[in-house]
C-alpha positions as CSV (number, residue, x, y, z in Angstrom):
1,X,-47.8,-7.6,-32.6
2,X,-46.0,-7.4,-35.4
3,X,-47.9,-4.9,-37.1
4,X,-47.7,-2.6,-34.4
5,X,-43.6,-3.2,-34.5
6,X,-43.8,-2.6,-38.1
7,X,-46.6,0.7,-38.2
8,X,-44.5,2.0,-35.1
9,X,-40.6,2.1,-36.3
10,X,-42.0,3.2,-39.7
11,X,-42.8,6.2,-37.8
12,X,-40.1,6.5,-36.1
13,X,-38.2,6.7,-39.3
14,X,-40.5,9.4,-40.8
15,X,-40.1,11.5,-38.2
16,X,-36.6,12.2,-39.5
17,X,-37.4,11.7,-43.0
18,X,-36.4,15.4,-44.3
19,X,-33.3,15.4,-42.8
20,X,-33.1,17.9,-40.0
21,X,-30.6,17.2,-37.9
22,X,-30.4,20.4,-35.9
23,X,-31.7,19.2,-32.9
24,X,-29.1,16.3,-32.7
25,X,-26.4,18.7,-33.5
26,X,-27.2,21.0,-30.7
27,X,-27.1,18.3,-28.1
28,X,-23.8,17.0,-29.0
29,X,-22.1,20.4,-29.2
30,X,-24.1,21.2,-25.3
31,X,-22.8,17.8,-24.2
32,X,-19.5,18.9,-25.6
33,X,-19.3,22.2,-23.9
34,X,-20.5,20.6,-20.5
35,X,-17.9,18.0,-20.6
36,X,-14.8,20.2,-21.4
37,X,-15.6,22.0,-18.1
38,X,-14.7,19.3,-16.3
39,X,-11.5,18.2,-18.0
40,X,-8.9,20.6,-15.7
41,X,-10.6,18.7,-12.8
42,X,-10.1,15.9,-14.1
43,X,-6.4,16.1,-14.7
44,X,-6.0,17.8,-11.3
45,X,-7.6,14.8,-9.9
46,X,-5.0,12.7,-12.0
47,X,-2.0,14.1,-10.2
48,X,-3.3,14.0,-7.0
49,X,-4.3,10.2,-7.0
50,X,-0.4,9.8,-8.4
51,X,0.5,11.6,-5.7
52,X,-0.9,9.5,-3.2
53,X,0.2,6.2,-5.0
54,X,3.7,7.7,-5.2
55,X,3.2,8.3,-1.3
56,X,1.5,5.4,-0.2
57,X,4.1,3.1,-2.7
58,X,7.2,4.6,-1.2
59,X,6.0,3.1,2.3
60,X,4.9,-0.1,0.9
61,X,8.2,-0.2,-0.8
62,X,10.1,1.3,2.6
63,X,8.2,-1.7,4.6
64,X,9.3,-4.2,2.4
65,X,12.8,-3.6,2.5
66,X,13.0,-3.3,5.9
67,X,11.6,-7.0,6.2
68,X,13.6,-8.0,3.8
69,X,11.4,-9.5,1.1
70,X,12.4,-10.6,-2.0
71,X,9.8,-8.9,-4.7
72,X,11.2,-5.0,-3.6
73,X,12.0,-4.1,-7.5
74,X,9.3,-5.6,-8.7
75,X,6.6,-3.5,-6.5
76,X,8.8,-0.3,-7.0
77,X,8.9,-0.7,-10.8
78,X,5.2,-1.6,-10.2
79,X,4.4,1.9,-8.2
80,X,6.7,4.1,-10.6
81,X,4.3,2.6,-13.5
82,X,1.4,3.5,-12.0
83,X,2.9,7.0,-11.6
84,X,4.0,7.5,-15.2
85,X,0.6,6.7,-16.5
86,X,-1.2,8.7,-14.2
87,X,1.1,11.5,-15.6
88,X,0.5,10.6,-19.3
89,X,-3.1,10.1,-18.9
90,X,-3.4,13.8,-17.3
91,X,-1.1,14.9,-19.9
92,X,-3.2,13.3,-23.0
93,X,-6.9,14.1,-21.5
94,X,-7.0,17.7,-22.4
95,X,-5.6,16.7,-26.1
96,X,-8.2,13.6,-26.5
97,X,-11.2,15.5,-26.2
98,X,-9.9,18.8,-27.7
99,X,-9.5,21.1,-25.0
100,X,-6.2,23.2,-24.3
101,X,-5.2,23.0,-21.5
């Protein structure tokens, strides 16, 4: 068993042993291509699902002071957090992967 292990990464490691990398390199820059089509989609779908927490937060907070509770700031600081990094996260996509957008 251990032969085998040792006969099969040795060729595994030969297989690359002159150094060609092209095939590697042609994946990555595909997989790169392919991803940055999806990145405006992405920070569309960003806004929208802030846009429903800002929506669906506003009632939650509306509710809560209309009962009275205690804990209103807290859940509207809460929501308006969730908002802003929805935003910044949308915003900063495009730049983390390289793609202007």
């Amino acid at each position: 068993m251990a032969l085998m292990l040792a006969v099969g990464t040795t060729a595994a490691f030969a297989q690359n042993a002159a150094g060609d990398y092209s095939a590697g390199t042609t994946a990555l820059g595909t997989v790169t291509t392919e991803i940055a089509k999806y990145i405006p989609y992405v920070v569309k779908l960003c806004y929208a699902i802030a846009g429903i927490v800002a929506v669906v937060g506003a009632i939650s907070v509306y509710i809560k002071m209309n009962n009275e509770e205690q804990d209103v700031k807290k859940s509207i600081m809460m929501i308006v957090g969730a908002c802003i990094f929805l935003v910044a996260a949308a915003q900063a996509l495009p730049l983390f992967f390289g793609v202007g957008a």
